[in-house]
C-alpha positions as CSV (number, residue, x, y, z in Angstrom):
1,X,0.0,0.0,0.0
2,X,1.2,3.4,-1.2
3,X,2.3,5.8,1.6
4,X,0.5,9.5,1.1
5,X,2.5,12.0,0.1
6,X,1.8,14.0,2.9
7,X,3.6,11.4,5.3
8,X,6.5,11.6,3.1
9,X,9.7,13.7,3.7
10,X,12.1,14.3,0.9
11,X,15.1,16.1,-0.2
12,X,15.7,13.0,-2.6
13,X,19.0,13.9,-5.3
14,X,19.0,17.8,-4.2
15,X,23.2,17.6,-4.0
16,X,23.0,19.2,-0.2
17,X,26.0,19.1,1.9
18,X,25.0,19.6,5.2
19,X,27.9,19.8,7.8
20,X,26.9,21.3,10.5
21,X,23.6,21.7,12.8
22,X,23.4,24.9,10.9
23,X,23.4,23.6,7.7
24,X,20.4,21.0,8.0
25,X,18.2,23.3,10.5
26,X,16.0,24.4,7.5
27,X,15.5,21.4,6.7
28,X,15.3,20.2,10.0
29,X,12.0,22.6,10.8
30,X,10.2,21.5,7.1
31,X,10.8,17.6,9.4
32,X,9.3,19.4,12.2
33,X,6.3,20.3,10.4
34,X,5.5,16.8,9.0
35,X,2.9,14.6,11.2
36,X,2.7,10.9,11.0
37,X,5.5,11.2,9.0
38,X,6.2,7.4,7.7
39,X,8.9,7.8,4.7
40,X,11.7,9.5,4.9
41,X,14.3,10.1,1.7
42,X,17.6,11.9,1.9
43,X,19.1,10.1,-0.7
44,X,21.5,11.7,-3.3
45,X,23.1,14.4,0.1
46,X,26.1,14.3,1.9
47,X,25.8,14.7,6.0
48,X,28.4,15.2,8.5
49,X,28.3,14.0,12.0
50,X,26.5,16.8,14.0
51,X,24.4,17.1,11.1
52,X,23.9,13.6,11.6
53,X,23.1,14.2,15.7
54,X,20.6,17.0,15.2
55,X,18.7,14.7,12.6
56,X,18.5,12.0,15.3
57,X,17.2,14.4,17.5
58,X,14.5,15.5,15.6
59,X,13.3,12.0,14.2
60,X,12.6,11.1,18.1
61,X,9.6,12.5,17.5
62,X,8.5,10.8,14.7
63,X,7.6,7.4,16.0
64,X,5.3,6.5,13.6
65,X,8.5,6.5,10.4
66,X,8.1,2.8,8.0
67,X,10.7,3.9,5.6
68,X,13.8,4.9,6.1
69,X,15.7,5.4,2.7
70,X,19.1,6.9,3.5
71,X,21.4,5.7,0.9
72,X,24.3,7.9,-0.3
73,X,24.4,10.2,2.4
74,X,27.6,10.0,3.1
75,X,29.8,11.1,0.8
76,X,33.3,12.5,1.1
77,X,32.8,12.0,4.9
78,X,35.5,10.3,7.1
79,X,35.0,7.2,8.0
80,X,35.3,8.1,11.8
81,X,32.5,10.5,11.1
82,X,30.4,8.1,9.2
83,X,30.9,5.5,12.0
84,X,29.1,8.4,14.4
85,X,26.8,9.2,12.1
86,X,25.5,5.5,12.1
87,X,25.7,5.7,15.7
88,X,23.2,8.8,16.0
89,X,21.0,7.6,13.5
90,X,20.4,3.5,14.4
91,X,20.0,4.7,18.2
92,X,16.7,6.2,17.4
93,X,15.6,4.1,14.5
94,X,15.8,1.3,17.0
95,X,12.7,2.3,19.1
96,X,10.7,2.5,16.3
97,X,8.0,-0.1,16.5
98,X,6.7,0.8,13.3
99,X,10.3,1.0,10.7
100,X,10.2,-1.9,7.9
101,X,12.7,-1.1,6.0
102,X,16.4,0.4,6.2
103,X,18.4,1.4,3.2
104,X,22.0,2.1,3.7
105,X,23.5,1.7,0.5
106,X,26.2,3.5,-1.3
107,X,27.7,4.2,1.7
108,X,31.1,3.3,1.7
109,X,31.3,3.0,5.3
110,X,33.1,-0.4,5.7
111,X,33.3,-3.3,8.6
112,X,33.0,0.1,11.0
113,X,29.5,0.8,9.9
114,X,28.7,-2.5,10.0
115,X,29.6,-2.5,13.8
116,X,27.9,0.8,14.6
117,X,24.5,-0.5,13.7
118,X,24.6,-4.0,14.6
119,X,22.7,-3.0,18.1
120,X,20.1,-1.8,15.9
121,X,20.4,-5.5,13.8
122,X,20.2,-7.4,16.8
123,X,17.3,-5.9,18.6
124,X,14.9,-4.2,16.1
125,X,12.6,-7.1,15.1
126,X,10.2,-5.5,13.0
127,X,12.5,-4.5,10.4
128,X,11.4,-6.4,7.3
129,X,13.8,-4.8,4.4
130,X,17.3,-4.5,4.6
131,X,19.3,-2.7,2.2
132,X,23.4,-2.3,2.0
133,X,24.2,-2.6,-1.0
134,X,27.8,-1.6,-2.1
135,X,29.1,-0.4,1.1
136,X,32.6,-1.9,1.2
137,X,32.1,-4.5,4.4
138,X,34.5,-7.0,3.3
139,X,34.8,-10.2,5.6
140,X,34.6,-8.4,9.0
141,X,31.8,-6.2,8.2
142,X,29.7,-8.9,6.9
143,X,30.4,-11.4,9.1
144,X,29.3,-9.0,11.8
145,X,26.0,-8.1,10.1
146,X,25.5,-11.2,9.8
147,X,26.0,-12.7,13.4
148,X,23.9,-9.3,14.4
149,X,21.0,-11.1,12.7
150,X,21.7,-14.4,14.2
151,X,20.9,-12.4,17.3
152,X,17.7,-10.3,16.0
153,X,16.8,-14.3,15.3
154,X,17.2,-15.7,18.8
155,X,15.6,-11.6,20.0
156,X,12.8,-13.2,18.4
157,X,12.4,-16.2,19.8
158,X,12.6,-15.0,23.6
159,X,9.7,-13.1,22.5
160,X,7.6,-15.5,21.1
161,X,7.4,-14.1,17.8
162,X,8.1,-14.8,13.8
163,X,11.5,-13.1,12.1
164,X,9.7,-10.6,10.1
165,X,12.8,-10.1,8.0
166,X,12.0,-11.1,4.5
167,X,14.4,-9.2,2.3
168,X,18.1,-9.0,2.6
169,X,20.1,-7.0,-0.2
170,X,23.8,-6.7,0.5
171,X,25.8,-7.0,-3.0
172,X,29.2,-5.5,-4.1
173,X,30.6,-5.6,-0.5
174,X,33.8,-7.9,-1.2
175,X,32.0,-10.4,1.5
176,X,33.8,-13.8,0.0
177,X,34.2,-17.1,1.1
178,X,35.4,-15.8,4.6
179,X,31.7,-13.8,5.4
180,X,29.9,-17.4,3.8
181,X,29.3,-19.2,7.1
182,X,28.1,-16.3,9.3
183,X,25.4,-15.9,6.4
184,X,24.9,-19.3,6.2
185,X,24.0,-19.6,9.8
186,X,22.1,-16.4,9.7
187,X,19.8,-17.9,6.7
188,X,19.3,-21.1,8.3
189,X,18.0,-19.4,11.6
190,X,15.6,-17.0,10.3
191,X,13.8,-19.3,7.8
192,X,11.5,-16.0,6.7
193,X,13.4,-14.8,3.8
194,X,11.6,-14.5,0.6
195,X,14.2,-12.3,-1.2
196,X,17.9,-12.7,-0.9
197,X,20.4,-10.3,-3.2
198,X,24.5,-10.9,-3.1
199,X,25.9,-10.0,-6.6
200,X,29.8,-9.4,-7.3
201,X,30.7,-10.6,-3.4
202,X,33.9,-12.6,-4.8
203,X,32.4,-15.6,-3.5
204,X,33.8,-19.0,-4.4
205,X,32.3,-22.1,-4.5
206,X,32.9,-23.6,-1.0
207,X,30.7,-20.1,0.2
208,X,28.3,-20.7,-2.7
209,X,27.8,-24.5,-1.3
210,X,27.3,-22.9,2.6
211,X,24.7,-19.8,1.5
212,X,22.5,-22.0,-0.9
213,X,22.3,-24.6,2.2
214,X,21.8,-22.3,4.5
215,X,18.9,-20.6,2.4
216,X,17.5,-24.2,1.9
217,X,15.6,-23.5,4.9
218,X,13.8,-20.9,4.3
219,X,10.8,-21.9,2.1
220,X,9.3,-19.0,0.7
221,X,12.6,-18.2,-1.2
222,X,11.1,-16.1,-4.5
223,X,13.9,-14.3,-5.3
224,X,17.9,-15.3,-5.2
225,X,20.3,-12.9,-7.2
226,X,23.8,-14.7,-6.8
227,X,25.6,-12.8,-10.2
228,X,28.7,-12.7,-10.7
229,X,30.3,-14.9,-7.8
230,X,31.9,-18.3,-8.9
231,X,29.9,-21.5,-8.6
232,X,31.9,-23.9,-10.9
233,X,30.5,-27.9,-10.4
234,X,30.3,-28.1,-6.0
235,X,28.2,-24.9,-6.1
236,X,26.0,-25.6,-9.1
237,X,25.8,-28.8,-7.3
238,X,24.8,-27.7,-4.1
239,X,22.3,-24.9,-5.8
240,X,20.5,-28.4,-7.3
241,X,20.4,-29.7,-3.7
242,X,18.6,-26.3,-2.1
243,X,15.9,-25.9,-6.0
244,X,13.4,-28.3,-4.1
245,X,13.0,-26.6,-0.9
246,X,11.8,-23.4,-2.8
247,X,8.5,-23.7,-4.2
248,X,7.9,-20.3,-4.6
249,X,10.9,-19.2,-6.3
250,X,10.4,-16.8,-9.7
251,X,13.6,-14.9,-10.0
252,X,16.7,-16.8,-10.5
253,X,19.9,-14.8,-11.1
254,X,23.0,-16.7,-11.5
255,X,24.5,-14.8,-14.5
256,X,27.8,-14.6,-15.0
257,X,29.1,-17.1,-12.5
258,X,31.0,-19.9,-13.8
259,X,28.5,-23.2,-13.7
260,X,30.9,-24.4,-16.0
261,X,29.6,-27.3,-18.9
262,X,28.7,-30.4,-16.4
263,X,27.5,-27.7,-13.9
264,X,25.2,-25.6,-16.3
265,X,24.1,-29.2,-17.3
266,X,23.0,-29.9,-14.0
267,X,21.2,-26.7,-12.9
268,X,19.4,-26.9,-16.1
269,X,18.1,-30.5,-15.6
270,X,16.8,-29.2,-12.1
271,X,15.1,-26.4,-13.3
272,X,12.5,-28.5,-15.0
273,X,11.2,-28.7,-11.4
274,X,10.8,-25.1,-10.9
275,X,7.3,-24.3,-12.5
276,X,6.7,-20.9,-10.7
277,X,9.7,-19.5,-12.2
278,X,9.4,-16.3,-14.2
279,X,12.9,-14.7,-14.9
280,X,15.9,-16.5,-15.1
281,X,19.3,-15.5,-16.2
282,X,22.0,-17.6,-17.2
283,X,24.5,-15.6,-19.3
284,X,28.4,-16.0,-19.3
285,X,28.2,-19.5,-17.6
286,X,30.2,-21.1,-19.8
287,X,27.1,-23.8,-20.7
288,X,27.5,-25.7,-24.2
289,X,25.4,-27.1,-26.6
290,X,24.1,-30.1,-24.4
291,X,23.3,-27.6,-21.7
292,X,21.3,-25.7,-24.0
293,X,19.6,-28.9,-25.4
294,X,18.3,-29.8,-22.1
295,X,17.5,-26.4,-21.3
296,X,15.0,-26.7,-24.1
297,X,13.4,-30.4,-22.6
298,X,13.6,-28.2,-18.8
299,X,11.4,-25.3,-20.5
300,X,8.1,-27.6,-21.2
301,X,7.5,-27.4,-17.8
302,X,8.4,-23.7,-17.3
303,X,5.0,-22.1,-18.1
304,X,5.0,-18.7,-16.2
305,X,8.4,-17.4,-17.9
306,X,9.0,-14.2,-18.7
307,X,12.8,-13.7,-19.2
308,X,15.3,-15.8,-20.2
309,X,19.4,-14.6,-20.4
310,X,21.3,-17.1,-22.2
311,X,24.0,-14.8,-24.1
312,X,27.6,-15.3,-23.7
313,X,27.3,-18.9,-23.3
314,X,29.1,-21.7,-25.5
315,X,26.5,-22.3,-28.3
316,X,25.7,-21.2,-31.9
317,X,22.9,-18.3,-31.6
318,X,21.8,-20.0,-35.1
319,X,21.8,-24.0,-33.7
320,X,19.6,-26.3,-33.7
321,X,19.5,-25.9,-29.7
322,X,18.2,-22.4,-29.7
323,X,15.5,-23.7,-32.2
324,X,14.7,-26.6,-29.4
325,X,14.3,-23.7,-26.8
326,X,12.0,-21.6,-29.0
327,X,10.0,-24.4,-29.8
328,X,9.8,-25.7,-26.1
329,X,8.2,-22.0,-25.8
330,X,6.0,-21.7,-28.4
331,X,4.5,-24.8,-27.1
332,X,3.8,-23.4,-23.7
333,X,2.7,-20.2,-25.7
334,X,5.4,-17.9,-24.5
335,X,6.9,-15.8,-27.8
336,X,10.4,-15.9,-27.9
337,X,11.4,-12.6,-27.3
338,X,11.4,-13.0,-23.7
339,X,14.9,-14.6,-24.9
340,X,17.3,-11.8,-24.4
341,X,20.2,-10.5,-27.2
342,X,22.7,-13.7,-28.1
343,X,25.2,-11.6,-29.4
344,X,27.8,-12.7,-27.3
345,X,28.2,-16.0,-27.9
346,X,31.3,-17.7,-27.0
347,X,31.9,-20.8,-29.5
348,X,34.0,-23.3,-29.0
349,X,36.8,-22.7,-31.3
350,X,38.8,-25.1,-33.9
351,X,41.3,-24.1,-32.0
352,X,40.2,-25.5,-28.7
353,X,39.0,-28.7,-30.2
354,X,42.5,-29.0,-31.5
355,X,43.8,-28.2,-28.1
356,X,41.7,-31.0,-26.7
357,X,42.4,-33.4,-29.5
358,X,46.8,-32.3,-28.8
359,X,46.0,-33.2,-25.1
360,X,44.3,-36.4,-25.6
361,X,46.6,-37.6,-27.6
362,X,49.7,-36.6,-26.0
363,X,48.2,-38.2,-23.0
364,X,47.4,-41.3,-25.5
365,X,51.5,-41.0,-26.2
366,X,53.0,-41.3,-22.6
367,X,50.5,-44.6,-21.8
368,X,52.3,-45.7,-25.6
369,X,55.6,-44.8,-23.7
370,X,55.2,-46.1,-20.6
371,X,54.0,-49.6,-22.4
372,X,56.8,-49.4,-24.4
373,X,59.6,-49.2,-21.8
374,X,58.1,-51.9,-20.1
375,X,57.9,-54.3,-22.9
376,X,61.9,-53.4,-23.8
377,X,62.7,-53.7,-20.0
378,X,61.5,-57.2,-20.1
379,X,62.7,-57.9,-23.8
380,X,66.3,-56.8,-22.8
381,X,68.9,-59.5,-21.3
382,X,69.2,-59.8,-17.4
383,X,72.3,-58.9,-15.6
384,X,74.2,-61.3,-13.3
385,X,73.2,-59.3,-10.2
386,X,69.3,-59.1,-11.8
387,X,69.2,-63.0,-12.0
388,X,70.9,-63.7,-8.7
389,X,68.0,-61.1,-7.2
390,X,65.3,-63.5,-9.2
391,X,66.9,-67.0,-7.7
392,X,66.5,-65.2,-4.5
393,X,63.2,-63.9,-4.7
394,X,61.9,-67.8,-6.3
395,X,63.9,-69.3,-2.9
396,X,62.2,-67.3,-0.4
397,X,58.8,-67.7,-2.2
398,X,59.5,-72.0,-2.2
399,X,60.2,-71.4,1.4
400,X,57.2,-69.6,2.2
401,X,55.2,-72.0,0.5
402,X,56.8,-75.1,2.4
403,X,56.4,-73.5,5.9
404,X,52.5,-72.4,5.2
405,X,52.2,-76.1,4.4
């Protein structure tokens, strides 16, 4: 439901840089003046840290805030200031009963921002949306968001109440393997999320494995956006062991990260169990023809889609596959333009195949060698001390024999 506009504050893009208490007091009385407010957007400013403090104050008296969209504030701030900025900001937001949804991206605040508002992570259990997107956390930082949300979890449970936490977007934050198990564990607890977003994290397959388990608990998954992180086979493999627990999911974004052939293969052939999906990309995964082959047989059963990324992939954009798959459409009456540009495609070259062939048969050589050697070791007349070692070895084999009888 749409929030009036007169419960809205904005100065949304307006390019303010507001330092001081001074600076933001105009702004601070138009706050003043608002009642119920329930959205507020400073979006697109920079603030400092008393700027910051006198904010605070004035949002104490507006309990009744849902929204709070407060990305890109912070630019060409310290990071010390930032830190107290967080500080002022999270310490009011936290007794709001009524605040959904936190938006802190853009702000380049690092593992110390991550620390100044994971009091607010761990105790505000009506927050439903969580937003940091691009806001340079790195291990530390997400590691502690993410054990602050193992805590909002357990906050929960003392009260007796459902996680309402249902979306969780924190991409382009260098989290990596290293951050992987915190999140994991986080997932697994709060079995509420329905939306889940962590594109270009640098994360390899071992923390692919642990996030798509952990997520495997939460069964209203609808939307996962994993692009651009590695999955090669173990995490396309462990992404086919979490599809079934997710009956709900429509979005699928793993672009751009690395199934590999045999692992395309296999998240393809698991798709065909995923009817409610509606968009899903798969570009730059390095799938070949057979991948795109079964993609086609997966699509019969695919009947809501809407969008389908395949380019940059291993496969003629004029093969038979890609007929297959706009068949396998047609036949579920989707038109084919929901297939998205293939002018990328990444053909395996003469060249490779020749590299392939040159492997397999120098491979092919050294067994040729090896047999060889062996046949010319045994062709080639014994030595005295090689047929004294022989009489030896026959004796103590007779003599073995005689005392087992």
């Amino acid at each position: 439901m749409a929030i009036p506009a007169d419960r809205i504050y904005s100065l949304e893009g307006k390019g303010l840089k507001l330092t001081t208490a001074e600076d933001i007091e105009p702004y601070l009385e138009e706050l003043r003046n608002v009642e119920n407010l329930e959205e507020l957007r400073l979006n697109g400013n920079t603030i400092g840290a008393e700027a910051a403090q006198a904010l605070a104050s004035v949002l104490k008296t507006k309990p009744t805030l849902k929204i709070a969209t407060l990305h890109d504030i912070f630019t060409s701030r310290l990071k010390d200031e930032v830190k107290q900025s967080v500080i002022a900001l999270c310490s009011v937001l936290i007794d709001f009963p009524n605040l959904i949804e936190l938006n802190l991206s853009d702000n380049a605040f690092g593992p110390l921002g991550a620390e100044a508002m994971s009091e607010f992570l761990s105790k505000h259990t009506g927050l439903q949306v969580l937003k940091l997107n691009n806001n340079g956390l790195g291990i530390h930082g997400g590691t502690t968001i993410a054990n602050a949300l193992i805590k909002c979890q357990a906050e929960c449970e003392r009260l007796g109440k459902e996680p309402a936490l249902h979306t969780i977007v924190c991409g382009r934050n260098r989290l990596e393997n290293g951050a992987a198990p915190a999140f994991a564990k986080a997932f697994a607890a709060l079995k509420s999320l329905r939306e889940v977003r962590m594109p270009q994290n640098g994360i390899r397959p071992e923390g692919i494995a642990e996030l798509v388990s952990g997520l495997a608990s939460n069964s209203k998954l609808a939307i996962l956006d994993l692009q651009d992180n590695t999955f090669t086979h173990s995490g396309s493999a462990a992404l086919v062991s979490a599809l079934p627990n997710w009956d709900a999911l429509e979005h699928l974004n793993i672009g751009d990260c690395l199934l590999g052939s045999t692992g395309g293969r296999l998240v393809i052939e698991a798709l065909k169990d995923c009817a409610t999906l509606k968009i899903v990309n798969l570009q730059y995964n390095e799938i070949e023809m057979d991948g795109a082959i079964a993609l086609a047989e997966s699509l019969r059963t695919l009947k809501l889609l809407e969008s389908l990324e395949l380019n940059g992939n291993r496969f003629d954009a004029e093969s038979n596959a890609v007929e297959l798959i706009k068949t396998a459409l047609s036949e579920n009456d989707i038109d084919d333009d929901i297939i998205g540009s293939l002018s990328d495609m990444e053909e395996i070259t003469d060249d490779e195949d020749e590299s392939e062939s040159e492997q397999s048969e120098e491979e092919e050589e050294k067994e040729k060698d090896a047999a060889n050697a062996m046949e010319e070791d045994s062709a080639r007349p014994k030595t005295a001390s090689e047929a004294l070692e022989d009489e030896l070895a026959d004796l103590v084999s007779q003599m073995k024999q005689q005392l087992n009888v």
